[in-house]
C-alpha positions, 0 to 999 in steps of 0.5 A, spaced: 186 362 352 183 355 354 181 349 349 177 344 350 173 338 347 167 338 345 161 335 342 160 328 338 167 326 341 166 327 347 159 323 347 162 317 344 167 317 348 162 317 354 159 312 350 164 308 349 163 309 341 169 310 336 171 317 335 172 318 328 174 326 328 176 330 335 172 337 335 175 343 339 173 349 343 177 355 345 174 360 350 179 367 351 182 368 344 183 372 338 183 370 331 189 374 331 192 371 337 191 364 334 194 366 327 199 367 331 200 360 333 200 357 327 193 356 326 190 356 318 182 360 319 178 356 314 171 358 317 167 364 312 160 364 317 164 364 324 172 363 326 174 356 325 181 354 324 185 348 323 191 346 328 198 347 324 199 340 326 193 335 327 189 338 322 183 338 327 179 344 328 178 349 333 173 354 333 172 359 337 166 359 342 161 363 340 154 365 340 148 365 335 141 369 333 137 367 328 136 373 323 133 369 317 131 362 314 134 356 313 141 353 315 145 360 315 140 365 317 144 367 324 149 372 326 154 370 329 158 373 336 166 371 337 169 375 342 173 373 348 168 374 352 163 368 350 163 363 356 164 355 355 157 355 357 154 360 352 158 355 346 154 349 349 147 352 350 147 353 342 148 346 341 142 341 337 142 336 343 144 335 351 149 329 350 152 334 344 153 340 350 158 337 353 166 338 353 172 336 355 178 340 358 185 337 357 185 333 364 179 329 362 174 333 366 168 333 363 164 340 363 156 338 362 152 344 365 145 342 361 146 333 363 148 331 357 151 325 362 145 324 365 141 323 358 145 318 356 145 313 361 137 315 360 138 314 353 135 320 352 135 325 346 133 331 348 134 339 345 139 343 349 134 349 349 129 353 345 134 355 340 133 349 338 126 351 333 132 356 330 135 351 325 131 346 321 136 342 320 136 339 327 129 335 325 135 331 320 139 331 325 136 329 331 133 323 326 140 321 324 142 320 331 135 315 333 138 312 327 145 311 329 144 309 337 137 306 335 141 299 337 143 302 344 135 303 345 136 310 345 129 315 344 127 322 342 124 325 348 117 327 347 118 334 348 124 333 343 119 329 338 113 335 339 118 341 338 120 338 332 114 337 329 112 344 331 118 346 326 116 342 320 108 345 321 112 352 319 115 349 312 121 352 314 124 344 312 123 347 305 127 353 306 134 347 307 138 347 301 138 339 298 146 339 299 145 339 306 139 335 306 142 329 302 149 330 307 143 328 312 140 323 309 146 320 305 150 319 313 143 316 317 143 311 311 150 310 313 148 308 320 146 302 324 138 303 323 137 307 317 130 306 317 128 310 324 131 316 320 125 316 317 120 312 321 122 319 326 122 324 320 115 321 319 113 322 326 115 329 327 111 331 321 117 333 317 118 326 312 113 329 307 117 335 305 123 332 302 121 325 301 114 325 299 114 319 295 116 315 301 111 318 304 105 317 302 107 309 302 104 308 308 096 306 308 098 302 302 096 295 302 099 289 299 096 282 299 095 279 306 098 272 303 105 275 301 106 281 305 104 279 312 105 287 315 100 288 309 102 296 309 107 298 303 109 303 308 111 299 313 115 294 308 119 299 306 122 301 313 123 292 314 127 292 306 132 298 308 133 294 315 134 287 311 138 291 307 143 295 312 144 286 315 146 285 307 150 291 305 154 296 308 153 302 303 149 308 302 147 306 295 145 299 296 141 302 301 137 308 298 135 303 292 132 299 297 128 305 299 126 307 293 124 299 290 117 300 292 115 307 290 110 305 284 106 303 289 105 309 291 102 311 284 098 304 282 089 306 281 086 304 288 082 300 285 087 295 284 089 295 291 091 291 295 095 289 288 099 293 285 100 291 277 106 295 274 108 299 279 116 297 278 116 301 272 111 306 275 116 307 280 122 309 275 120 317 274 118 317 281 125 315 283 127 320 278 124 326 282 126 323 288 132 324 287 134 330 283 129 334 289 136 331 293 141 331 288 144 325 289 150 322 286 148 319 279 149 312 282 144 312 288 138 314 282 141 308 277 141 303 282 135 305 284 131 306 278 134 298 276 131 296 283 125 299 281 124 296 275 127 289 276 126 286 283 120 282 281 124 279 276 128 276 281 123 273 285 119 269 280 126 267 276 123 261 277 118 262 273 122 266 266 125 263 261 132 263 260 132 269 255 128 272 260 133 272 264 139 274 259 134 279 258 135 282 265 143 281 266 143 285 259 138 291 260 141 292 268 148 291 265 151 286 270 156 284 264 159 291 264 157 293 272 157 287 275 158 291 283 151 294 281 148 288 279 151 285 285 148 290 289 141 290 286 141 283 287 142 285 295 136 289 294 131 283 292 134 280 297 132 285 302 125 286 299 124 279 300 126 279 306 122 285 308 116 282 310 114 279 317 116 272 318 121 271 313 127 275 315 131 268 316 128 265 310 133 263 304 133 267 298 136 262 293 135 267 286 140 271 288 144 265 287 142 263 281 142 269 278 150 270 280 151 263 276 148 265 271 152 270 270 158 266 272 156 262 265 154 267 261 162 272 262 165 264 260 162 266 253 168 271 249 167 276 243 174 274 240 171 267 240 165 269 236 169 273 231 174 268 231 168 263 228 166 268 223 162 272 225 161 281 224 158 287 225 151 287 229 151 278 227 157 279 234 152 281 238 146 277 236 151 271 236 153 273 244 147 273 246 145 266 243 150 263 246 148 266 253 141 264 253 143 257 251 148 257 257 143 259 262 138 255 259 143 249 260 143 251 268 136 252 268 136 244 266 142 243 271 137 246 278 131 246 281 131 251 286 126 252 291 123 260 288 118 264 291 113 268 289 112 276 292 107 280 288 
């Protein structure tokens, strides 16, 4: 029995990258000989076991063969007799096909070291085309290591464009996608997961919505890049500047999808695409099953950021108005965050990347008055029922009217 490391470990450690979880091989055993040692098997489709005491896993080397559709349409061999070669050859990609034995020596038989140096992701075999998945995966990589400059390779980009011409993307459960989607917009670049997956042809088929922003126009005057397309990939890069979490980062995906849906006869402007724009982020997001938060925050992005961009042009009930209907008094971490979103739409476009977006500063001061307004001092005033409610929210949009008259902050305008 032999045990090696394998995969993403060995990758970045080559790379010099953290290393969150260790994954291992064993070549030569048994499930029954492993049970023996203490392992506890947890794997349904294949053997996996979990080491009695790290809790990594260990799964025995095995080889596949497509026998159906979608992610788990394979027959799976695990017997003694598969070699650590035959383990590798099934992986998704070469810098993915390495292992390491206990002494540190590293097993490459398909040059994984050397595309690495090359900065190259490149499929390990024609196996690759077996699993749909791996158009996903292979996007989530570009973005995770775009900042290291690496590339797909083009006989890579090609076999997974021929996969996305079959449908089989359709064929993948919205759980398995959504795992995907929600983890490259974790990483560094999100915004190549789907400048890949629109390359390759494979966007379209769970991601329609975004899809078809590219060749919309936007005015020359406040969208240098002009196509919608192309800001929504330079707002979900502000936004990963701004924000580390997913959430906040799908909103800024999803803020400009009304455009999408505005009469062509309007363009390049684009009236009422903000509530054009929430039923689309409904369907987006109950195709992937996201969580409940990613499609609240991105429907008030939707709906809102323009209000945050002509704040200097509302009037104070105005602006009451927006902190009510996004619930920033009740949820002041998603207006937090939507307020991140703005930021990043505003900062989306070509030439002001570095500019200052003082709205979100006022509007967190505005908050900031309107929170020092207590219920128990209306009531204490004599107010009740419904006329508490209409006291508060008097009194809210006297305190914002009073910062208004306080600054005069430098706004711009985006249509």
């Amino acid at each position: 029995m032999q045990v090696y490391l394998v995969g993403g470990a060995v990758r970045d450690k080559l790379l010099n990258y953290p290393v969150y979880e260790e994954d291992w091989v064993v070549v030569g055993a048994t499930p029954q000989e492993l049970t023996k040692q203490g392992y506890k098997q947890v794997g349904k489709d294949f053997p996996v076991f979990l080491h009695p005491d790290t809790g990594d896993e260990y799964a025995l080397a095995r080889t596949e063969r497509k026998s159906g559709k979608g992610y788990y349409g394979f027959e799976v061999y695990a017997e003694k007799d598969v070699t650590l070669e035959q383990d590798l050859i099934r992986r998704d990609l070469t810098i993915n096909a390495m292992a390491m034995d206990q002494n540190g020596q590293v097993i490459d038989p398909y040059n994984g070291q050397k595309d690495l140096k090359q900065k190259i992701l490149r499929h390990v075999s024609p196996a690759f085309k077996e699993d749909p998945l791996r158009v996903l995966r292979v996007a989530r990589f570009a973005a995770r290591y775009h900042h290291l400059g690496f590339k797909v390779a083009a006989e890579t980009l090609e076999l997974m464009h021929s996969i996305a011409g079959t449908g089989e993307l359709n064929a993948l459960a919205a759980e398995r996608v959504w795992k995907e989607t929600v983890r490259a917009l974790g990483e560094r670049s999100p915004q190549v997961f789907f400048e890949v997956l629109r390359q390759c042809g494979g966007l379209a088929d769970w991601f329609p919505e975004i899809d078809v922003l590219w060749g919309i126009p936007n005015p020359a005057k406040w969208h240098p890049e002009v196509d919608t397309g192309i800001h929504t990939m330079m707002v979900l890069e502000q936004a990963a500047i701004l924000s580390d979490q997913p959430v906040t980062r799908y909103a800024a995906l999803c803020h400009d999808l009304g455009k999408g849906a505005t009469p062509r006869e309007n363009h390049p402007s684009h009236p009422g695409h903000e509530k054009l724009g929430v039923p689309l982020v409904e369907k987006l997001s109950r195709r992937l099953k996201t969580p409940t938060e990613f499609e609240r925050l991105a429907k008030i992005a939707s709906e809102y950021h323009l209000h945050l961009h002509r704040l200097e042009e509302l009037k104070s009930k105005t602006i009451v108005k927006v902190l009510e209907k996004t619930n920033a008094f009740k949820q002041p971490q998603r207006f937090e965050q939507f307020l991140q979103v703005c930021e990043a739409d505003f900062k989306g476009r070509t030439g002001f990347e570095k500019r200052d977006y003082p709205q979100a500063a006022l509007m967190r001061k505005a908050l900031e008055r309107c929170n020092q307004i207590k219920a128990a001092e209306v009531i204490a005033q004599g107010y009740q029922g419904k006329k508490i409610g209409e006291e508060i929210h008097r009194e809210r949009v006297s305190a914002v009217k009073k910062l208004l008259s306080e600054q005069n902050p430098e706004a711009s305008i985006l249509e």
